[in-house]
C-alpha positions in Angstrom: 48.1 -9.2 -49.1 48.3 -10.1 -45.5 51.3 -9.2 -44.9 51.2 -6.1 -46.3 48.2 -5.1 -44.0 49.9 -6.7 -41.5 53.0 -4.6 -42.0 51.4 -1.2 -43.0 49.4 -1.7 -39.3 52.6 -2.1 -37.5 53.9 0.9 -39.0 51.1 2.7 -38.3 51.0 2.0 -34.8 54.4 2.6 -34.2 54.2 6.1 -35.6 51.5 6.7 -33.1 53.5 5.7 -30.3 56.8 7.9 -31.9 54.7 10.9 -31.7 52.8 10.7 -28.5 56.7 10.4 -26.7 57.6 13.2 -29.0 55.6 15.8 -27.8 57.1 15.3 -24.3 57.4 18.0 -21.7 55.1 18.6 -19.0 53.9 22.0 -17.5 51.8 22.4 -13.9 50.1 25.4 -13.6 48.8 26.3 -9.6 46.9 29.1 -8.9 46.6 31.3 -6.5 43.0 31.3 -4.0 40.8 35.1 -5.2 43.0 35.5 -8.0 45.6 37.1 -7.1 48.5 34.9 -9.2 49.8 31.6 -10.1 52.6 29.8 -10.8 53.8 28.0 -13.9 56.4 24.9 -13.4 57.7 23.4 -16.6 60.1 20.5 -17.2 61.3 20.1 -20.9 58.3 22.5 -22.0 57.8 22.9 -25.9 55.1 24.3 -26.6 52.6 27.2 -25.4 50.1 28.0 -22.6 48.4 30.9 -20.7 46.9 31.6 -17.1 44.4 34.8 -17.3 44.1 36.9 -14.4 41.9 40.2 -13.9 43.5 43.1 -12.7 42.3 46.7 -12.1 43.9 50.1 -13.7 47.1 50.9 -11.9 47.6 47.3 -10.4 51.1 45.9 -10.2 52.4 42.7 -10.9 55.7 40.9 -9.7 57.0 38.7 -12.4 59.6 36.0 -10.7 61.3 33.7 -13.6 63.4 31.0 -12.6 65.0 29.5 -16.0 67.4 26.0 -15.8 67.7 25.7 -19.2 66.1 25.9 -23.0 64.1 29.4 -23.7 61.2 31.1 -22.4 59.6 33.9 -23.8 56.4 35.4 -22.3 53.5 38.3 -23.0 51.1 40.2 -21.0 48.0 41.2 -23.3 44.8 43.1 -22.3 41.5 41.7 -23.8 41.2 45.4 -24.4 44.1 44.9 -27.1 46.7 46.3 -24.7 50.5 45.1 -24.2 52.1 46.3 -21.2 54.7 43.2 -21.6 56.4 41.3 -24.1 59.4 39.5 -23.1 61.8 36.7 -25.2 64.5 34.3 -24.2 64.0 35.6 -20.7 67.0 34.9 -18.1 66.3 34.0 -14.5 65.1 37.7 -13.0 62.1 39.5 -10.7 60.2 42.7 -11.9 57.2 44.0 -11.8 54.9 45.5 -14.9 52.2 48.2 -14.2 49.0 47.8 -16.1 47.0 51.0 -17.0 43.4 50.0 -17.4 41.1 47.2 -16.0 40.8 44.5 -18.2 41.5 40.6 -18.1 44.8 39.9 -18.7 46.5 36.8 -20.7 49.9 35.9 -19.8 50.7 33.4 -22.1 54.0 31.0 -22.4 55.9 29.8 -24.7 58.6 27.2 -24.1 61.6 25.6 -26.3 63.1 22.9 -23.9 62.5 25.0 -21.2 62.6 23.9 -17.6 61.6 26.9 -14.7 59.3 28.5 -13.3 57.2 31.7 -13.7 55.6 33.3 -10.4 53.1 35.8 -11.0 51.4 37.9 -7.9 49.0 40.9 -7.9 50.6 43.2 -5.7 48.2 46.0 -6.2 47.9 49.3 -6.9 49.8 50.7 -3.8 53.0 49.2 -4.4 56.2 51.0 -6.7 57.5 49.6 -9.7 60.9 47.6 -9.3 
């Protein structure tokens, strides 16, 4: 009966320690001061997360992904229920996505092995669309 304790225990606790390594992957997210951006940085990300950043009608945003390797996909949702971006299995690229009414914005992650970066900046309302 011991033994069997004994044995389910072990079992148990290696489990635990399987799954806590399997989750892996690490993401630091650094924003920018007055809220005007951040940056994402991800090593072996696999899973999701998302910065929110208020922007005003007409305000433009420069997207900057740097991908190494595994997928990326990424959204830009109002609170408002808006969409101005949906992107998936994004390659390494700059762009810039106009949103047309003030709201607070979600631009959420996800990540499948994925090791980059994402830059975003509020450039404004004055600046052209690349």
């Amino acid at each position: 009966m011991l033994s069997r304790k004994l044995g389910i225990g072990i079992i148990l606790v290696v489990a635990l320690l399987l799954s806590a390594c399997a989750t892996g992957g690490r993401i630091v997210i650094l924003e920018e001061p007055h809220g005007k951006g951040f940056a994402m940085d991800f090593t072996n990300f696999n899973a999701n997360n998302k910065c929110t950043l208020a922007l005003a009608d007409g305000d433009v945003v420069q997207v900057e992904i740097v991908r190494d390797s595994g997928r990326m996909d990424l959204s830009v949702s109002g609170l408002k229920g808006s969409e101005p971006y949906r992107g998936n299995d994004l390659k390494t690229n700059t762009f810039t996505v106009r949103v047309s009414e003030t709201d607070d914005y979600v631009f959420r992650i996800t990540g499948n092995k994925a090791n980059g970066k994402i830059t975003v900046k509020n450039l404004g309302s004055e600046v052209e669309e690349r």
